[in-house]
CHARMM-style PDB file with segment names, atoms N, HN, CA, C and O in Angstrom:
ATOM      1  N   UNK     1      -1.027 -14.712 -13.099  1.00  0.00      PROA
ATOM      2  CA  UNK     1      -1.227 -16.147 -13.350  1.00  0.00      PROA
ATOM      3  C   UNK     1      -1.161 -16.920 -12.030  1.00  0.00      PROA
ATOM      4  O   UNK     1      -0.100 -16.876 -11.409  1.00  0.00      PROA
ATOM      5  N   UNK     2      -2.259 -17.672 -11.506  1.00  0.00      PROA
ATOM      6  HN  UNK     2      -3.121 -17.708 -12.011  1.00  0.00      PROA
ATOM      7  CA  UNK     2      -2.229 -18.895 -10.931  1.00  0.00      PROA
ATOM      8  C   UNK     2      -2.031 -19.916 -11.202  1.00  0.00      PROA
ATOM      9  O   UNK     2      -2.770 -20.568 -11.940  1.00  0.00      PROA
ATOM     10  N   UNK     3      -0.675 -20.467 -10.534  1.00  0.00      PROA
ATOM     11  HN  UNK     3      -0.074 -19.938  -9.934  1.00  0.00      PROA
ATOM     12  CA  UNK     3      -0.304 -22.066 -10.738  1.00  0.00      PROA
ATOM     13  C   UNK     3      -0.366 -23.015  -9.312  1.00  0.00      PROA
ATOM     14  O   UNK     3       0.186 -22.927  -8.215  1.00  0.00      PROA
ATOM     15  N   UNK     4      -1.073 -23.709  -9.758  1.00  0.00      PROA
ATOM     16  HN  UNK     4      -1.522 -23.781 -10.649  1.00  0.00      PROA
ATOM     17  CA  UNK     4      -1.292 -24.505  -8.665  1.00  0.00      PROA
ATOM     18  C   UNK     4      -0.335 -26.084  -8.481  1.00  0.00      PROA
ATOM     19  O   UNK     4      -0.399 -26.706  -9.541  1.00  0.00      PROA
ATOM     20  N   UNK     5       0.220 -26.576  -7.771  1.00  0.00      PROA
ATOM     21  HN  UNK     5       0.272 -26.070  -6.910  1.00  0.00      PROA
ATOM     22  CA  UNK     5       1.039 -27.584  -7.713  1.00  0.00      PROA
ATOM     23  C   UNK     5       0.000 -28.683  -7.194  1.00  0.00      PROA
ATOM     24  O   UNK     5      -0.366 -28.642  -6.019  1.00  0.00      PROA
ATOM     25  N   UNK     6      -0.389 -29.487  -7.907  1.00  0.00      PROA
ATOM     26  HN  UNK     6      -0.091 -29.521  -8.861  1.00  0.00      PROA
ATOM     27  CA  UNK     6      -0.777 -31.181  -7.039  1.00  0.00      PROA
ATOM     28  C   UNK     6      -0.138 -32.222  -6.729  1.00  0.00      PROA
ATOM     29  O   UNK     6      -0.084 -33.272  -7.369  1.00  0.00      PROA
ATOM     30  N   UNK     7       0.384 -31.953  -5.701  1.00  0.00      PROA
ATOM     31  HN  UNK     7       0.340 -31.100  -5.181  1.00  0.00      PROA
ATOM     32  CA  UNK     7       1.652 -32.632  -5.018  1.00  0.00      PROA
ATOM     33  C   UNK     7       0.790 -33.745  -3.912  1.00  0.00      PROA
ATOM     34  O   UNK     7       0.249 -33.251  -2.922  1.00  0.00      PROA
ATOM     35  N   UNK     8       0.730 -34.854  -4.091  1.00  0.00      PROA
ATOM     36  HN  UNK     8       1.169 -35.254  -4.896  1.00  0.00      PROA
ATOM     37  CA  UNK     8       0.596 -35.952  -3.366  1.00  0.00      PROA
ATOM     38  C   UNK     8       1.072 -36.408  -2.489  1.00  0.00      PROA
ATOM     39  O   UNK     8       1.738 -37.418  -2.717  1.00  0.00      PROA
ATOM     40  N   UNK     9       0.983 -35.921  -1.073  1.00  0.00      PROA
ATOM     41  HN  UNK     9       0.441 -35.101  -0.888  1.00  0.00      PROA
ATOM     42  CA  UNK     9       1.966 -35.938  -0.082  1.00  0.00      PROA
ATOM     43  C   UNK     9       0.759 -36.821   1.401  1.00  0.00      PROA
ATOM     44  O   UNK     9      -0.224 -36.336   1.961  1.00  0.00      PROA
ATOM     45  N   UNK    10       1.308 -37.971   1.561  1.00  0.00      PROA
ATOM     46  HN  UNK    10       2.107 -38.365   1.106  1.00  0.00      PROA
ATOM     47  CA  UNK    10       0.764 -38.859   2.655  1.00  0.00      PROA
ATOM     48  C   UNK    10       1.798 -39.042   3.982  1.00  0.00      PROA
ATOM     49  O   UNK    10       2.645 -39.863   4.335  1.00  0.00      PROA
ATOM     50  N   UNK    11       1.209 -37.751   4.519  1.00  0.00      PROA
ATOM     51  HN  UNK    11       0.521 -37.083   4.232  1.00  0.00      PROA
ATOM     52  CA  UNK    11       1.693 -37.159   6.053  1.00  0.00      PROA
ATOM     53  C   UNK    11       0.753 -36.835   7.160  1.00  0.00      PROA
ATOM     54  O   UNK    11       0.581 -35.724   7.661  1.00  0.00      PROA
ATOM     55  N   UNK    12      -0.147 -38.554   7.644  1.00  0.00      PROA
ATOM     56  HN  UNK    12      -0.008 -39.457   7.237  1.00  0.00      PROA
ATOM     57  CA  UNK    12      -1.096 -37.574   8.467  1.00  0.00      PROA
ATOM     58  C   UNK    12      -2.181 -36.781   7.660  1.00  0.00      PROA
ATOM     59  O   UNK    12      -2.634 -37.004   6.537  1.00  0.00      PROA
ATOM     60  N   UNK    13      -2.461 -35.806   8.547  1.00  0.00      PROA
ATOM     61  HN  UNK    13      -2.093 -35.624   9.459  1.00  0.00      PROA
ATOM     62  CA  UNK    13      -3.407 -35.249   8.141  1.00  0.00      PROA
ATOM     63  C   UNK    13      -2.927 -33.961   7.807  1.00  0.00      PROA
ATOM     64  O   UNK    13      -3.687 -33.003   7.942  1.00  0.00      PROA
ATOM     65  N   UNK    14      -1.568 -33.772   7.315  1.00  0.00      PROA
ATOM     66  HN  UNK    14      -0.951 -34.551   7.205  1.00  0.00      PROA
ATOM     67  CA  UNK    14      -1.174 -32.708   6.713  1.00  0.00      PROA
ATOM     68  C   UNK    14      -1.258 -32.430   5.041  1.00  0.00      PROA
ATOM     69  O   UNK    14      -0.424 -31.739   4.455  1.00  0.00      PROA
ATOM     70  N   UNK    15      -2.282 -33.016   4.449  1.00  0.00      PROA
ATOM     71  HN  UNK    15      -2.959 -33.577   4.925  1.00  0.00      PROA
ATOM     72  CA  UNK    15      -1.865 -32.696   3.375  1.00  0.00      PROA
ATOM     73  C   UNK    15      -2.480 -31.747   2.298  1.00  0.00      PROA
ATOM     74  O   UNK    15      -2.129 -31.754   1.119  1.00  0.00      PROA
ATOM     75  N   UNK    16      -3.520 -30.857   2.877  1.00  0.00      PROA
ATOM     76  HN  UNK    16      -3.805 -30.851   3.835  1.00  0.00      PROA
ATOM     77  CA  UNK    16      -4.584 -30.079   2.783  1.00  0.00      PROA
ATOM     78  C   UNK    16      -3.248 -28.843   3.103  1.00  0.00      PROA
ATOM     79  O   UNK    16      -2.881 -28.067   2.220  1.00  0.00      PROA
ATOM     80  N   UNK    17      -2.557 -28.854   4.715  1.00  0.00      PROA
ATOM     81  HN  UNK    17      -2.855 -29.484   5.433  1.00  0.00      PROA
ATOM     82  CA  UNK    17      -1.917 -27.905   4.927  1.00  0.00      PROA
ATOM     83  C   UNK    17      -0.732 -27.676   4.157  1.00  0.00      PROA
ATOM     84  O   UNK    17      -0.603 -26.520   3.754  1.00  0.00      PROA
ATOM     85  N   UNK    18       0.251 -28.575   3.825  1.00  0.00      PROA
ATOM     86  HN  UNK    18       0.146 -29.514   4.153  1.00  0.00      PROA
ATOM     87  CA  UNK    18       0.848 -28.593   2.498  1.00  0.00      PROA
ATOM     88  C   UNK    18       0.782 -28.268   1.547  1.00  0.00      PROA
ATOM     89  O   UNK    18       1.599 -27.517   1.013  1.00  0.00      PROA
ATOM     90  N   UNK    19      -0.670 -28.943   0.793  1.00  0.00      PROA
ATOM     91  HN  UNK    19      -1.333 -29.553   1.227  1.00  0.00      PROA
ATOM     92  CA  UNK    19      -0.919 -27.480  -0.529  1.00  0.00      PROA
ATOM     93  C   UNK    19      -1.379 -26.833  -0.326  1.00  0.00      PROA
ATOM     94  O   UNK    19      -1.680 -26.289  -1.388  1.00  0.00      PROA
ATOM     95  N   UNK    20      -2.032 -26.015   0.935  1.00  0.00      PROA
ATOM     96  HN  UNK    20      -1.787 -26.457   1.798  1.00  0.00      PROA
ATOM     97  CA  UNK    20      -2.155 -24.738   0.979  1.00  0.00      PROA
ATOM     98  C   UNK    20      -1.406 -23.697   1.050  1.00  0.00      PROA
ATOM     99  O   UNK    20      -1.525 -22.560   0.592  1.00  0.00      PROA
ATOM    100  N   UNK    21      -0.145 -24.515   2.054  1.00  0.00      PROA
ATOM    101  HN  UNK    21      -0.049 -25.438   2.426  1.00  0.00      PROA
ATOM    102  CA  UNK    21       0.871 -23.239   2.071  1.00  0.00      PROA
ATOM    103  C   UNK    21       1.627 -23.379   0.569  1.00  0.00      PROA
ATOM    104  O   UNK    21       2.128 -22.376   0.061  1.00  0.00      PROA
ATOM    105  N   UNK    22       1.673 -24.585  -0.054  1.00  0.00      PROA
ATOM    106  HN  UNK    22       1.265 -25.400   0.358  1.00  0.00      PROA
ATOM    107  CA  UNK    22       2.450 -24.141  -1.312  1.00  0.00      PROA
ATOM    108  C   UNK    22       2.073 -23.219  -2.504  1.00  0.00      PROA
ATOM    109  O   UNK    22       2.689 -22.619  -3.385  1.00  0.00      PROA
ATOM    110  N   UNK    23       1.030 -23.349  -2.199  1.00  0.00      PROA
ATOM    111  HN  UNK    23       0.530 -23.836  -1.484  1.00  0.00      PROA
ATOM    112  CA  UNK    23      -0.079 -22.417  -2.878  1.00  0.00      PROA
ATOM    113  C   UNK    23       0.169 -21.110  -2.664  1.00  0.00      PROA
ATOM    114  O   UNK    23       0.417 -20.202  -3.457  1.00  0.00      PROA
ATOM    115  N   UNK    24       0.051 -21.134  -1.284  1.00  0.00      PROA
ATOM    116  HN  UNK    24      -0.151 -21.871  -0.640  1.00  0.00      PROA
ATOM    117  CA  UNK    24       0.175 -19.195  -0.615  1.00  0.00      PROA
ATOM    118  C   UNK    24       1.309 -18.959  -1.366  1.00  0.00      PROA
ATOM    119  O   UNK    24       1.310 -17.978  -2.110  1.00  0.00      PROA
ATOM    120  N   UNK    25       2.750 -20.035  -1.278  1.00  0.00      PROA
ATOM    121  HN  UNK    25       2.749 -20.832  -0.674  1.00  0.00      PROA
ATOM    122  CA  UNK    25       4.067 -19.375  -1.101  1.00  0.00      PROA
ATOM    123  C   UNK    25       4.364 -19.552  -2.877  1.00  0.00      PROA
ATOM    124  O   UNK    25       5.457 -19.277  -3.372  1.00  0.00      PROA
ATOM    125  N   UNK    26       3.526 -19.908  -3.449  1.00  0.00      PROA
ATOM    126  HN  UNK    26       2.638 -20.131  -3.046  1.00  0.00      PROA
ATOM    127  CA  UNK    26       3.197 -19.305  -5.444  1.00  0.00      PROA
ATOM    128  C   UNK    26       2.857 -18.619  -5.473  1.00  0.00      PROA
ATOM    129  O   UNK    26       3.391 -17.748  -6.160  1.00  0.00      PROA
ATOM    130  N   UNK    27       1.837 -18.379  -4.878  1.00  0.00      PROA
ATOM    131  HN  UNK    27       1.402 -19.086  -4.321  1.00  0.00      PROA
ATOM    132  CA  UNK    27       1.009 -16.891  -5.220  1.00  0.00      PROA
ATOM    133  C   UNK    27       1.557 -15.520  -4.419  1.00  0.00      PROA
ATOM    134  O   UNK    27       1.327 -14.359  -4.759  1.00  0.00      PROA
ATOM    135  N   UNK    28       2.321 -15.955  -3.295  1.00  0.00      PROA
ATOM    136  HN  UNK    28       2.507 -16.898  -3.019  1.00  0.00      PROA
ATOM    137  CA  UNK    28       2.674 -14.918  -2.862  1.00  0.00      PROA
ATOM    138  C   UNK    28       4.060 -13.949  -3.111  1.00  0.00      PROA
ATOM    139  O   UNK    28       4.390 -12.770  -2.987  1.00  0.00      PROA
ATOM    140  N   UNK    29       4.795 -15.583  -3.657  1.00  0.00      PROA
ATOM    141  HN  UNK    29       4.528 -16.542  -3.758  1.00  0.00      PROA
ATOM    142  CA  UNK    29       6.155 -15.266  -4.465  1.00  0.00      PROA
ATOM    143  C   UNK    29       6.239 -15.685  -5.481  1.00  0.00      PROA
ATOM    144  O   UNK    29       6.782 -16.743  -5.799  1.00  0.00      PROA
ATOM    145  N   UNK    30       5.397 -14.457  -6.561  1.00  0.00      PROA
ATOM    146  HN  UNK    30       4.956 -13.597  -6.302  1.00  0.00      PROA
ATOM    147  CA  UNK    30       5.702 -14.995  -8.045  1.00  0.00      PROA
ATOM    148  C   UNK    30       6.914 -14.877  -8.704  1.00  0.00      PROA
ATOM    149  O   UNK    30       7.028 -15.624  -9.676  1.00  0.00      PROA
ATOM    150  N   UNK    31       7.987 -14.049  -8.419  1.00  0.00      PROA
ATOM    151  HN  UNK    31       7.894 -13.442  -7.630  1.00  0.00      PROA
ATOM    152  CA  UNK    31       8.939 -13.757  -8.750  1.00  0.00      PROA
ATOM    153  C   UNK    31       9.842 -15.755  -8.707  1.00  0.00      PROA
ATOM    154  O   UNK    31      10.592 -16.210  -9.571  1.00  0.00      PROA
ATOM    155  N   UNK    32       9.534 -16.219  -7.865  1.00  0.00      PROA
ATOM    156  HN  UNK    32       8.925 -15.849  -7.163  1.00  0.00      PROA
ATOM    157  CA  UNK    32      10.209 -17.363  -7.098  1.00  0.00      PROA
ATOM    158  C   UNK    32      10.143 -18.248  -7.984  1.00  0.00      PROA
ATOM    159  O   UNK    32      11.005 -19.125  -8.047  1.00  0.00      PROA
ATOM    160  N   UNK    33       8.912 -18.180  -9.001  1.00  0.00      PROA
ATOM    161  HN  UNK    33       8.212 -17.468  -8.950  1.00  0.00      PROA
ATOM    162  CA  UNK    33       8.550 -19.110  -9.694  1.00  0.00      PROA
ATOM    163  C   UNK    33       9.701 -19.208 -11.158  1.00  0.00      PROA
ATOM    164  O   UNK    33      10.284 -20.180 -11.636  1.00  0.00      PROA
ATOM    165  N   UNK    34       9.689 -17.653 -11.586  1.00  0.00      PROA
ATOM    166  HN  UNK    34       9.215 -16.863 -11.197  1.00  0.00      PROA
ATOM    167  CA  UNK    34      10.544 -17.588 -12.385  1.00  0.00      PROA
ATOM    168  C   UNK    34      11.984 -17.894 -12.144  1.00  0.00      PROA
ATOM    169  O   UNK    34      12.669 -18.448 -13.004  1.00  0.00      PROA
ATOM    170  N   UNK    35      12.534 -17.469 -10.759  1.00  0.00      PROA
ATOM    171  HN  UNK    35      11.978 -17.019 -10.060  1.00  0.00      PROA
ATOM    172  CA  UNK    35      14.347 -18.137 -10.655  1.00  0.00      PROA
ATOM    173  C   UNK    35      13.959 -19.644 -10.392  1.00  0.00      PROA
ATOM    174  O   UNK    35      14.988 -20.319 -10.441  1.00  0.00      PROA
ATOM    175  N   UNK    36      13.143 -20.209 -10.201  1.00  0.00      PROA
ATOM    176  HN  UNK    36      12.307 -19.661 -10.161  1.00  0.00      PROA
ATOM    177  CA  UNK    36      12.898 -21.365  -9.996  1.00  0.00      PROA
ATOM    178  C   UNK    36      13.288 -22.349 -11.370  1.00  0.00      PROA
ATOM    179  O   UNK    36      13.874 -23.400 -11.629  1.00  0.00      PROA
ATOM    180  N   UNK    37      12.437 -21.095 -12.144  1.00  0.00      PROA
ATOM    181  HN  UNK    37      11.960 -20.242 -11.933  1.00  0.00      PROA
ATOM    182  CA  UNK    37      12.680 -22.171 -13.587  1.00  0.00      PROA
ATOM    183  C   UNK    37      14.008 -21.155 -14.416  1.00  0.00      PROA
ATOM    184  O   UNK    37      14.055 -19.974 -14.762  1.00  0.00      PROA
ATOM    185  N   UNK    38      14.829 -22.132 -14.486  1.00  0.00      PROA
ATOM    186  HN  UNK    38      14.791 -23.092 -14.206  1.00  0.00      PROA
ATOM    187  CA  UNK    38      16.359 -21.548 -15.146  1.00  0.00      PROA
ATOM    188  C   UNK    38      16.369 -21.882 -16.364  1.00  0.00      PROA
ATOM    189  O   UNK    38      16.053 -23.061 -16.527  1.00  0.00      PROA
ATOM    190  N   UNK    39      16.591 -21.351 -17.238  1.00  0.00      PROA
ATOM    191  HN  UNK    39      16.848 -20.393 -17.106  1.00  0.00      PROA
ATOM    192  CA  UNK    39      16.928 -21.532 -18.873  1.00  0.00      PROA
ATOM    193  C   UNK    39      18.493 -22.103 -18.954  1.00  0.00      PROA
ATOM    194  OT1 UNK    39      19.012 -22.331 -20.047  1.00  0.00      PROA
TER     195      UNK     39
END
């Protein structure tokens, strides 16, 4: 599963690089997603 975050972040011209790496660092740590979300 791909989840993508649309996070609205007005930094410059960083904000392309922002959701990209948040992106990488979902997709790359899916495990992260799950301790992320706690029952």
């Amino acid at each position: 599963m791909t989840q993508v975050w649309n996070i609205n972040i007005t930094n410059e011209d960083k904000e392309d690089v922002c959701i990209s790496r948040l992106t990488l660092a979902v997709v790359k740590s899916g495990e992260y997603k799950n301790s992320f979300t706690k029952e």
